[in-house]
KEKE-3310 file (N, C-alpha, C; in steps of 0.2 Angstrom, whole numbers, plus 5000, padded with zeros to 4 digits):
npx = (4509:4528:4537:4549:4551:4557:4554:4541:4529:4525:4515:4507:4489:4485:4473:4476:4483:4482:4485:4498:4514:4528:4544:4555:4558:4553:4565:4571:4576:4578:4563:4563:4570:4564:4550:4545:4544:4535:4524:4524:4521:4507:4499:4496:4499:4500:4507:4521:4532:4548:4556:4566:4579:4587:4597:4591:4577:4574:4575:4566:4553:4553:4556:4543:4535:4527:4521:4523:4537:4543:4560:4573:4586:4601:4609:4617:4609:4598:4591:4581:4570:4557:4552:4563:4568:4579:4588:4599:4599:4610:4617:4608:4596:4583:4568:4569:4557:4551:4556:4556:4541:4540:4543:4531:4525:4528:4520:4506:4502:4497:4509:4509:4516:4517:4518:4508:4511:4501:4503:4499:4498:4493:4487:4485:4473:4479:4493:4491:4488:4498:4508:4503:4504:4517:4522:4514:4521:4532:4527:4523:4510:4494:4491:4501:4516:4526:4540:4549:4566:4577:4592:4599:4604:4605:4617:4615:4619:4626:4631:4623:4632:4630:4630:4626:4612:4607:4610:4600:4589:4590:4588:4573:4570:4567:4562:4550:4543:4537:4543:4557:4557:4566:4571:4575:4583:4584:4597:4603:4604:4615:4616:4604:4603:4615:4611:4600:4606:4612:4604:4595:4586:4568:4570:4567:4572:4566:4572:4571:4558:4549:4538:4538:4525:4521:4531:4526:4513:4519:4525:4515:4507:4516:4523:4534:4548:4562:4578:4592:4595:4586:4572:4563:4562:4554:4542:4538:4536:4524:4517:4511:4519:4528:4544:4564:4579:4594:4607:4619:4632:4633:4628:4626:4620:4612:4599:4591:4590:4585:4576:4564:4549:4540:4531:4532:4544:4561:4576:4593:4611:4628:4638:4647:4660:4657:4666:4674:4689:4691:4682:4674:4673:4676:4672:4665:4667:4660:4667:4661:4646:4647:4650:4635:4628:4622:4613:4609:4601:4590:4585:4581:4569:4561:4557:4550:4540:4533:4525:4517:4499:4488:4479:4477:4488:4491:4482:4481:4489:4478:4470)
npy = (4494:4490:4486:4482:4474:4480:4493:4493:4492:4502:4506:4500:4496:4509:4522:4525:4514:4500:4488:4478:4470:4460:4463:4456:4442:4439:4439:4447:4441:4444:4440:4426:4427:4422:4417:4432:4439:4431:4433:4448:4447:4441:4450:4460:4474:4490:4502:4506:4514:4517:4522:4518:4515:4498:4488:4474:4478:4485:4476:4465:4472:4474:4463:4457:4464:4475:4490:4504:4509:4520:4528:4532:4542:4539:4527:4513:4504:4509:4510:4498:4504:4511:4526:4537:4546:4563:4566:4575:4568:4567:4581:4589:4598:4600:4590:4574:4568:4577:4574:4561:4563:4569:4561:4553:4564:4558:4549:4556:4564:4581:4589:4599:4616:4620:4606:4601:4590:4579:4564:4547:4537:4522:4518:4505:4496:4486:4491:4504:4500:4488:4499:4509:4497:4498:4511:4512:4500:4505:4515:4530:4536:4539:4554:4560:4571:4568:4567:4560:4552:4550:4541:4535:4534:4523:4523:4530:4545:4558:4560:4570:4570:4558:4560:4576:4576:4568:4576:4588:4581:4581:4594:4594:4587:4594:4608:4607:4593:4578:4565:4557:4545:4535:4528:4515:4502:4486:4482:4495:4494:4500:4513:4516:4516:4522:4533:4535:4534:4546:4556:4554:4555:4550:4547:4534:4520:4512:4501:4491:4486:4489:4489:4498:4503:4500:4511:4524:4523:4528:4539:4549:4553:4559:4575:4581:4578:4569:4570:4563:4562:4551:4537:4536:4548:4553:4546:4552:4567:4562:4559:4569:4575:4587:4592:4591:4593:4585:4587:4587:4597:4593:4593:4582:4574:4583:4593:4599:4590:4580:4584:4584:4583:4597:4610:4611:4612:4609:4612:4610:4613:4613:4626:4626:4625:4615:4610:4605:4598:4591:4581:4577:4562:4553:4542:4538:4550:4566:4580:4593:4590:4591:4602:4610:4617:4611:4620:4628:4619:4617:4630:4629:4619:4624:4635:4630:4620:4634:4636:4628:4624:4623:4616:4607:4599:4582:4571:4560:4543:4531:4531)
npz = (5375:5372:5388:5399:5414:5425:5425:5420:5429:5431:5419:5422:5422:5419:5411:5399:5392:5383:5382:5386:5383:5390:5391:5396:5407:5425:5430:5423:5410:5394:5383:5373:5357:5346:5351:5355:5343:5336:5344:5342:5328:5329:5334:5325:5322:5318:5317:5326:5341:5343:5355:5365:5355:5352:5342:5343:5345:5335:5324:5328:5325:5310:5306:5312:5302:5304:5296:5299:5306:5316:5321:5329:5317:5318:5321:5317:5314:5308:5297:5298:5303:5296:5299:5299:5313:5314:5326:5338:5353:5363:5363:5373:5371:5375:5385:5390:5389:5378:5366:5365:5361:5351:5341:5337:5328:5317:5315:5312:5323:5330:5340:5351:5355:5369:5379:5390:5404:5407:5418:5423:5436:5442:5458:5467:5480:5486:5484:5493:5505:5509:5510:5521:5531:5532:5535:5548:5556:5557:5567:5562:5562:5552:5543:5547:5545:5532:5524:5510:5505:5493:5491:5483:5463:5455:5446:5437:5437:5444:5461:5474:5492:5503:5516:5514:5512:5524:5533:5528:5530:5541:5544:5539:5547:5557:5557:5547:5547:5553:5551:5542:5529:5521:5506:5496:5485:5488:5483:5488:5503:5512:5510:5512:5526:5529:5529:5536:5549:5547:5550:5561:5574:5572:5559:5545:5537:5522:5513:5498:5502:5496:5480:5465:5462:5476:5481:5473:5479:5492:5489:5486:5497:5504:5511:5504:5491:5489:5482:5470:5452:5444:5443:5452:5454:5446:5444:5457:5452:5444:5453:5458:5469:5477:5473:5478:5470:5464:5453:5440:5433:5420:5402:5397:5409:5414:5419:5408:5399:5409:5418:5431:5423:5428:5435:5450:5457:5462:5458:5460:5454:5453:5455:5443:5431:5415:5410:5421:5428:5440:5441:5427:5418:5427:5440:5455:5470:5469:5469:5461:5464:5476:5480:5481:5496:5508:5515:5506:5500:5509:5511:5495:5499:5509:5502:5493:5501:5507:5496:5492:5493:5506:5504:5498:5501:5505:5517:5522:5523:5522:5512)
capx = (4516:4531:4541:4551:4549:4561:4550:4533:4522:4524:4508:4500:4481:4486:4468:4478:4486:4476:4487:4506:4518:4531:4550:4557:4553:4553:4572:4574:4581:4574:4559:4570:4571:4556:4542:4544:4542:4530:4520:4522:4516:4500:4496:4500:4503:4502:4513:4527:4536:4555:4559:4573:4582:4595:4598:4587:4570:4573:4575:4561:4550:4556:4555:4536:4531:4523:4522:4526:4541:4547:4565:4580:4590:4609:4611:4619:4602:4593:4588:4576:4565:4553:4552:4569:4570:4587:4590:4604:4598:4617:4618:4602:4594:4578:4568:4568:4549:4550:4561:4550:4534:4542:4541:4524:4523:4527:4511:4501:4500:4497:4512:4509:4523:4521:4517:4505:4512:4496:4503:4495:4500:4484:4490:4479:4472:4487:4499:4488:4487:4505:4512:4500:4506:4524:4523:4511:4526:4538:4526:4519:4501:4490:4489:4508:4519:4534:4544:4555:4573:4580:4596:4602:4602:4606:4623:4616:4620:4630:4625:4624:4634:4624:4629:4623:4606:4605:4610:4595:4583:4590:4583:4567:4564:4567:4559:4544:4540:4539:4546:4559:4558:4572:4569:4582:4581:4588:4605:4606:4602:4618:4617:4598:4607:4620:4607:4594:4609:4616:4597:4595:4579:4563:4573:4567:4574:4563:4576:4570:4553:4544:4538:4535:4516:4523:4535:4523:4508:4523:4527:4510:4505:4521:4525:4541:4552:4569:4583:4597:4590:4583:4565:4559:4560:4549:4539:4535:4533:4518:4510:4511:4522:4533:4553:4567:4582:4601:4610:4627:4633:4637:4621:4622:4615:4607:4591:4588:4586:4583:4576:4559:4546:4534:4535:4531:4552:4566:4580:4601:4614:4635:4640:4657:4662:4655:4673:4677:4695:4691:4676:4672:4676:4677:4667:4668:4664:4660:4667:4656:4640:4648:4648:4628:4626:4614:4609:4605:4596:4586:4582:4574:4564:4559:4555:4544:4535:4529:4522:4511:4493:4490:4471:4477:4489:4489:4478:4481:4489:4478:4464)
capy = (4496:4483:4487:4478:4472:4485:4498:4494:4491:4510:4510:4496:4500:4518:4520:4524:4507:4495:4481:4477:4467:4461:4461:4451:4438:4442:4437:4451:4440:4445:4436:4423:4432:4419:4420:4439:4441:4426:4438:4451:4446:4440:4456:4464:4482:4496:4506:4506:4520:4513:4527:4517:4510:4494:4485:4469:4480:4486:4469:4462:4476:4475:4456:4456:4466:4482:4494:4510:4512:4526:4527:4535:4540:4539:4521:4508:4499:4513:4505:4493:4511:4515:4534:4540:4556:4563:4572:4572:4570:4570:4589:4590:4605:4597:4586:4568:4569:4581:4570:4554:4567:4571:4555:4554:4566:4554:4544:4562:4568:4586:4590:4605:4619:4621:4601:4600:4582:4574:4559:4544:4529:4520:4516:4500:4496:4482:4497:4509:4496:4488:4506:4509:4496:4499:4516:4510:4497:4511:4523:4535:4536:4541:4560:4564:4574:4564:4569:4554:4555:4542:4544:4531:4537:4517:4524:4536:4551:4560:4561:4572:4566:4553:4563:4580:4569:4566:4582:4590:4575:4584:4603:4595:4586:4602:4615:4606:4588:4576:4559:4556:4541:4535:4524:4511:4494:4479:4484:4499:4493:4501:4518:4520:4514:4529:4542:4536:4535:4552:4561:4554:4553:4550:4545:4527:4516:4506:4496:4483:4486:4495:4488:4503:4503:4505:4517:4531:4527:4533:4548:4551:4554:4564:4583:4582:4572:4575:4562:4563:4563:4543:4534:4537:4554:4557:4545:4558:4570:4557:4556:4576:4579:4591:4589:4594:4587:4587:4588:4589:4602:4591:4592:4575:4571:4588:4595:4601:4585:4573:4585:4585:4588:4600:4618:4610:4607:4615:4611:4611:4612:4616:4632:4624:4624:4610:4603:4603:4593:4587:4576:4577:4557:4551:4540:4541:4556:4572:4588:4597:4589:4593:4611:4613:4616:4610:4628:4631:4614:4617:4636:4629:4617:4628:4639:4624:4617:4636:4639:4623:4625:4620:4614:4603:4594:4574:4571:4555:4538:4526:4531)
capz = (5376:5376:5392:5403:5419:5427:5425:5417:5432:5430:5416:5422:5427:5416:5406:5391:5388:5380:5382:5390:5383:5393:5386:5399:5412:5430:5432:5420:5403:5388:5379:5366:5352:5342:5356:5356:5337:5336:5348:5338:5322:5329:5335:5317:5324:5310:5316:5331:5339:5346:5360:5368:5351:5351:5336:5342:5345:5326:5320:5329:5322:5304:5305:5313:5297:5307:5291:5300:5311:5320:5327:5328:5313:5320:5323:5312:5311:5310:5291:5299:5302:5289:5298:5304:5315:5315:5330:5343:5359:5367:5364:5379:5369:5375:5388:5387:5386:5371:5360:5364:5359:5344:5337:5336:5321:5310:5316:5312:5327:5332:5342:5354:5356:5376:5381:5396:5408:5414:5421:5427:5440:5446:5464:5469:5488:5487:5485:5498:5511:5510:5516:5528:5537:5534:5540:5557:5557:5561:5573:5559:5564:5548:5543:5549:5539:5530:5515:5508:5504:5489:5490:5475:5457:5450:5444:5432:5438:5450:5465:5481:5496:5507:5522:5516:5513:5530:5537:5524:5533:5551:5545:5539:5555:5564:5551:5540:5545:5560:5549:5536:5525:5517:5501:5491:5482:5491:5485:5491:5510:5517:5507:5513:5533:5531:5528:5543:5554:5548:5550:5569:5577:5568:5552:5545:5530:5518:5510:5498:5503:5489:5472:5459:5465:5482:5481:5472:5486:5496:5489:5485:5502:5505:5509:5500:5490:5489:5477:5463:5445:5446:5441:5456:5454:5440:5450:5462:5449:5440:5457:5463:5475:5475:5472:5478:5466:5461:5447:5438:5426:5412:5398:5395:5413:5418:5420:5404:5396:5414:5426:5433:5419:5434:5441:5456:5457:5463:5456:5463:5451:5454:5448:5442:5423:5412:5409:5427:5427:5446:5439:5422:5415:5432:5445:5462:5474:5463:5473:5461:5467:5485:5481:5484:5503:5515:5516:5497:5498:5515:5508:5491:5502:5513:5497:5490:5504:5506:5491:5494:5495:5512:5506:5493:5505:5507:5525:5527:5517:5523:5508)
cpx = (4520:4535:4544:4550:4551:4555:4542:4527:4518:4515:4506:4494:4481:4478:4467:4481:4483:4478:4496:4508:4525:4537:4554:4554:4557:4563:4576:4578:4574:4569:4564:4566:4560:4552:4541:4541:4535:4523:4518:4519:4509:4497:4494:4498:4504:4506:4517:4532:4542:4559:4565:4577:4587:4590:4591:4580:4569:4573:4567:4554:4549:4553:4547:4531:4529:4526:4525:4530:4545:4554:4569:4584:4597:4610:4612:4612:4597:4586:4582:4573:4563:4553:4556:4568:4578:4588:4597:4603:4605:4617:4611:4601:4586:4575:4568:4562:4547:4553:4555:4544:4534:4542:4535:4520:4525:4523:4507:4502:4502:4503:4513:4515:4522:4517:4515:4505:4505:4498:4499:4497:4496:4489:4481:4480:4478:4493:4499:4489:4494:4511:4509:4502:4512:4525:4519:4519:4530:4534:4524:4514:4499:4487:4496:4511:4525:4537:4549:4560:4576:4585:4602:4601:4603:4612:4624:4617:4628:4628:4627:4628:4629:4624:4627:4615:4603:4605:4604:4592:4583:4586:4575:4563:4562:4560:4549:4540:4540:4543:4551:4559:4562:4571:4574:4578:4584:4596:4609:4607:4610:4619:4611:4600:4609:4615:4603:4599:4614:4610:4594:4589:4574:4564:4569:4568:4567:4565:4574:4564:4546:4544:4536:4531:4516:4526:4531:4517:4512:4523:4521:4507:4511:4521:4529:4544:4561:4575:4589:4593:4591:4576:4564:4559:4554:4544:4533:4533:4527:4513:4510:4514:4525:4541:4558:4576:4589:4604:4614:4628:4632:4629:4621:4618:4610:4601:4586:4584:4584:4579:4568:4553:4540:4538:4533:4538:4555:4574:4588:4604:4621:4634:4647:4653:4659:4662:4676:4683:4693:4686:4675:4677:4677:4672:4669:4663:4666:4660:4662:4647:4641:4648:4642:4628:4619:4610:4606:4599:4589:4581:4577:4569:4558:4553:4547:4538:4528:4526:4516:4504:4490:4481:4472:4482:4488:4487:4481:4483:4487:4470:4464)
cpy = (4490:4489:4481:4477:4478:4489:4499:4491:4497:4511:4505:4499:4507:4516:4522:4519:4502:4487:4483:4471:4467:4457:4458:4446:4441:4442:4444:4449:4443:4438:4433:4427:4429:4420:4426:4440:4436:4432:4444:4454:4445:4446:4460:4471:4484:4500:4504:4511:4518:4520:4525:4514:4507:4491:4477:4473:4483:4480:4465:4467:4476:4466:4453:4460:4471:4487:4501:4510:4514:4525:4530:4534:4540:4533:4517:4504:4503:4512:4503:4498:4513:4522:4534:4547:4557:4568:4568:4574:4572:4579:4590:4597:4604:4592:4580:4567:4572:4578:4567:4556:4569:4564:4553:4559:4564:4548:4550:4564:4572:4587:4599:4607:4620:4612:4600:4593:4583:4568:4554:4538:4529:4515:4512:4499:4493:4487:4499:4504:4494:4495:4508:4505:4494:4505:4514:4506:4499:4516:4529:4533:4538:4550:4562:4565:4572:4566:4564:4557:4547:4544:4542:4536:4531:4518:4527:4543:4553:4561:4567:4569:4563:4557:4569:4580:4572:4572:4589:4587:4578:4592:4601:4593:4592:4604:4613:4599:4582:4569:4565:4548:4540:4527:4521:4506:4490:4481:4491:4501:4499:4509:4523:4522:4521:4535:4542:4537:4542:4558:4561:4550:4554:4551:4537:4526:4512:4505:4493:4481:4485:4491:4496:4507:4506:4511:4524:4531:4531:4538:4551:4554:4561:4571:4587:4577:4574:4568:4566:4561:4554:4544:4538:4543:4559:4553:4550:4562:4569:4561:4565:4581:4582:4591:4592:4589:4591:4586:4588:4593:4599:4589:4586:4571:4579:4589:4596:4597:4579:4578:4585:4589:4593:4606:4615:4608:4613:4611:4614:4610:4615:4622:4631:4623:4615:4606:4604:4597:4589:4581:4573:4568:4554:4547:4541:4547:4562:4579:4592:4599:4591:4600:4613:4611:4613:4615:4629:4624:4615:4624:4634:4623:4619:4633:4634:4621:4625:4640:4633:4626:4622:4614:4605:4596:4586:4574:4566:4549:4532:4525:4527)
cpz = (5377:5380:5396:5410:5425:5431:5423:5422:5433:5425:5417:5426:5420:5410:5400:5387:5387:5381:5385:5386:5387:5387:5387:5404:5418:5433:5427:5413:5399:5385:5374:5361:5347:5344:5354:5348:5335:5339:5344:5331:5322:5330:5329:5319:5316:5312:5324:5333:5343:5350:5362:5362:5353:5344:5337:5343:5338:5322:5321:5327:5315:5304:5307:5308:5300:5300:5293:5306:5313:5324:5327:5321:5313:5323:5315:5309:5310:5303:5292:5300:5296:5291:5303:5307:5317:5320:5336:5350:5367:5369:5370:5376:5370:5379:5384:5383:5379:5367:5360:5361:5351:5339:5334:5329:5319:5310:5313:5317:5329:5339:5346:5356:5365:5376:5390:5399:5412:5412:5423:5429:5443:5452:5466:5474:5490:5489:5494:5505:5515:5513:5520:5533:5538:5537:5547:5559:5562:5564:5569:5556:5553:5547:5546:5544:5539:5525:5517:5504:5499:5488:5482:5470:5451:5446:5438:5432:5445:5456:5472:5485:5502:5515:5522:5516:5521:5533:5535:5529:5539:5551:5544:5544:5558:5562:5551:5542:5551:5558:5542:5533:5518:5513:5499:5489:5489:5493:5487:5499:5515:5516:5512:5522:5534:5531:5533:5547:5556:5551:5556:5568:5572:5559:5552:5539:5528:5513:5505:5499:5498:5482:5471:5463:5470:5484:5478:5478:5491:5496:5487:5490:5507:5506:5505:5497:5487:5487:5473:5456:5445:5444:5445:5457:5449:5443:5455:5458:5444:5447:5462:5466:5472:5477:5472:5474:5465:5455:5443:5433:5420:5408:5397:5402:5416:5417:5414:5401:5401:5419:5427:5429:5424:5433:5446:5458:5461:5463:5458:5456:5452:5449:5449:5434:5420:5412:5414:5426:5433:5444:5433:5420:5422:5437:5449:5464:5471:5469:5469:5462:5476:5487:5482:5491:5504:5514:5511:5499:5504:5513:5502:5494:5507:5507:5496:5492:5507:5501:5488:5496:5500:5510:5501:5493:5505:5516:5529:5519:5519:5517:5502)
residu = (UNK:UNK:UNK:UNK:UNK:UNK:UNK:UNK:UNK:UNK:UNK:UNK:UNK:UNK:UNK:UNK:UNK:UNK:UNK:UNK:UNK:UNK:UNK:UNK:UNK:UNK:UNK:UNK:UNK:UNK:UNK:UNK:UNK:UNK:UNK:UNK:UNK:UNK:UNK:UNK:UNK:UNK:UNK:UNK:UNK:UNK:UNK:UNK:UNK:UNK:UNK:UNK:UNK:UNK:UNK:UNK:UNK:UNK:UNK:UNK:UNK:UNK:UNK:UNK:UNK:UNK:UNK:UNK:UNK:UNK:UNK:UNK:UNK:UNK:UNK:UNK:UNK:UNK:UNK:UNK:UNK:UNK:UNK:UNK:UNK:UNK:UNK:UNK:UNK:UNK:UNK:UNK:UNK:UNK:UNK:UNK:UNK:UNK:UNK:UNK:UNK:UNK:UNK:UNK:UNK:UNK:UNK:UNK:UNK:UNK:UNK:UNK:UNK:UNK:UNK:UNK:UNK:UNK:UNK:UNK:UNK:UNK:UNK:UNK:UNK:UNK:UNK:UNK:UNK:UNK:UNK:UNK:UNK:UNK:UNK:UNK:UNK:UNK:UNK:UNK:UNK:UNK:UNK:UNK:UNK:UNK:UNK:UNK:UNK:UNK:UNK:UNK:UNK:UNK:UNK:UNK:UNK:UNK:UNK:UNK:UNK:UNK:UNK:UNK:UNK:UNK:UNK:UNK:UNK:UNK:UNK:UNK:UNK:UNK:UNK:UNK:UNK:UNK:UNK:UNK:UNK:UNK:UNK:UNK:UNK:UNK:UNK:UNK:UNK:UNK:UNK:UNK:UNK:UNK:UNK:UNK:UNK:UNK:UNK:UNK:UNK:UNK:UNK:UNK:UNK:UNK:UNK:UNK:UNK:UNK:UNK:UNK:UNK:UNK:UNK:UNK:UNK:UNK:UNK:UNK:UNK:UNK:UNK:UNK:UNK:UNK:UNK:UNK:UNK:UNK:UNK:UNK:UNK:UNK:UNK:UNK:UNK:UNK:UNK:UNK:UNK:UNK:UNK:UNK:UNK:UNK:UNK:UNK:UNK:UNK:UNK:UNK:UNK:UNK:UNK:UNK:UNK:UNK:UNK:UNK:UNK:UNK:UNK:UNK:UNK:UNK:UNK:UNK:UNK:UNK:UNK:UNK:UNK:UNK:UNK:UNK:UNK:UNK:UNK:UNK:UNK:UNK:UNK:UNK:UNK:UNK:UNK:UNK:UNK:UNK:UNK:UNK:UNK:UNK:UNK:UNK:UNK:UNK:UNK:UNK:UNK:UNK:UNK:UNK:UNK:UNK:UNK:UNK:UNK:UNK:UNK:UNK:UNK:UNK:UNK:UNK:UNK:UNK:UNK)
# end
C-alpha cells in the first residue's frame, strides 16, 4: 500500500499488507516526485489500483511502467490509466467502500453482491499500555465504563453542535456510563475543552494525546462511541464498537456514501430538504444539524447500548 502518513499507521501491522510505502515524510510534504518514482520502478508492480486519484499519482504510475492501472475514468488525466472505471461517485448511489471494491474487478477479482467488512487494526502493547496510563492518569480504574465522544469532523462534514455533545455526554453519565472521554487532535484543544466543560463531572479531554494506534485501543475498549462523520469514526467501526453518529442531508456528505460501514450504527440525520436555503453552500453553524435533539440522540444510544451483548462487552483496557 502507498499511503501517507496522515492516515496509514491505520494498516500498519494489518496481516494483509505485505509492504507500506510511505508518500510523504513525517512533516507531511510529499516524497520529491524522482525518489517516489525511483521507488517505484524498483518494485516493478504488475498492476496498481489508484483509489484517491490526482494527476501526480497517475503520472507517477504511468511513468514507473506498472502495466495494469486502475483508476478513475472522469479526470483530465484519467489517460495515464490503462483500466478506467467510469462511475460518478458525487451522485452517493453507493458507499465509499463499494466504489473502492469495484475497482478490483478489473484486476479479476470476484466482487460479491452483499460485501462482508472484516476490518483489521493491529493495536500493539505500546498502544495498549499508553492509554492505560492516560486513563489511570484521570481516575478511570481498569474495567470502567466509558464511551468516547470526537466531536471534530477535520472540516469535512457538518457537524452537530459542540454543546448538544456535551449535553448527550450529561444523559450518558446519568443513564449508561460512569466516564466520558472526549477526543481531538492538537488543534482542536479548545473544541474538545468546550464539550468536557459543557458534560460536567466525570467528563475528561484527550487533546493531542492520541496517535492513530492510540485512539482505536481507546475506543476499542469503549461502550460507545459517538462523532460527526470523521476517520476516526470508521476507526471505531474497524475496531467493534458500536456508534452513534451525525450526518447532513446533502448526498454528497451523507451516510449513504460516508456513513458507518456496520449494523452495529445508529445513525442521525435532519429531516430538512436537501436544498435547504439556511445552509446548503455555506459554512458555519448548520441549523439543519441543530434540528437533531439530544432526545433523538440519547434514545438511539440508549437503543444501541441495549442491543449489546452484555458477554461480549470490553472488561478491561489494560489487555
Amino acid at each position: 500500500m502507498l499511503v501517507g502518513r496522515y492516515a496509514g499507521g491505520i494498516v500498519e501491522g494489518n496481516p494483509s499488507v505485505n509492504d507500506i510505502l510511505w508518500y510523504d515524510d513525517d512533516g507531511g510534504v510529499p516524497v520529491a516526485f524522482g525518489a517516489m518514482l525511483h521507488t517505484l520502478r524498483l518494485m516493478r508492480f504488475d498492476a496498481c489500483v489508484v483509489v484517491h486519484p490526482t494527476a501526480r499519482l497517475a503520472l507517477l504510475m504511468f511513468l514507473a511502467g506498472i502495466p495494469v492501472r486502475v483508476g478513475s475514468g472522469y479526470r483530465w488525466y484519467s489517460l495515464l490509466f490503462s483500466q478506467r472505471v467510469f462511475t460518478h461517485r458525487k451522485t452517493a448511489e453507493r458507499h465509499e467502500l463499494e466504489y473502492n471494491i469495484e475497482l478490483l474487478a478489473r484486476l479479476g477479482c470476484p466482487i460479491p453482491e452483499e460485501i462482508k467488512p472484516e476490518f483489521a487494526i493491529t493495536i500493539g502493547k505500546d498502544s495498549s499500555d499508553h492509554v492505560a496510563g492516560l486513563l489511570a492518569k484521570r481516575g478511570i480504574a481498569p474495567g470502567e465504563h466509558y464511551a468516547v465522544i470526537h466531536p471534530g469532523s477535520g472540516g469535512s462534514s457538518r457537524e452537530w453542535p459542540q454543546e448538544r455533545l456535551g449535553d448527550l455526554a450529561r444523559v450518558l453519565l446519568r443513564d449508561h456510563v460512569k466516564y466520558v472521554v472526549v477526543t481531538g487532535t492538537a488543534r482542536e484543544a479548545d473544541r474538545v475543552a468546550a464539550v468536557v466543560r459543557h458534560a460536567g463531572k466525570n467528563a475528561v479531554g484527550m487533546a493531542g494525546e492520541l496517535s492513530l494506534k492510540d485512539l482505536a485501543a481507546l475506543i476499542s475498549r469503549s461502550d460507545l462511541f459517538v462523532s460527526n462523520s470523521t476517520g476516526p469514526l470508521h476507526v471505531a467501526v474497524a475496531v467493534g464498537a458500536p456508534v452513534v453518529c451525525f450526518y447532513p442531508q446533502l448526498p454528497v456528505m451523507g451516510p449513504r456514501r460516508w456513513g458507518p460501514y456496520t449494523k452495529n450504527a445508529r445513525v442521525l440525520v435532519p429531516r430538512m430538504p436537501v436544498d435547504c436555503s439556511a445552509c446548503e453552500g455555506k459554512k458555519g453553524p448548520c441549523s439543519c444539524m441543530a434540528s437533531i435533539s439530544v432526545e433523538e440522540a440519547a434514545a438511539a444510544a440508549a437503543d444501541l447500548l441495549a442491543s449489546q451483548n452484555p458477554t461480549t462487552r470490553r472488561t478491561s483496557y489494560a489487555s
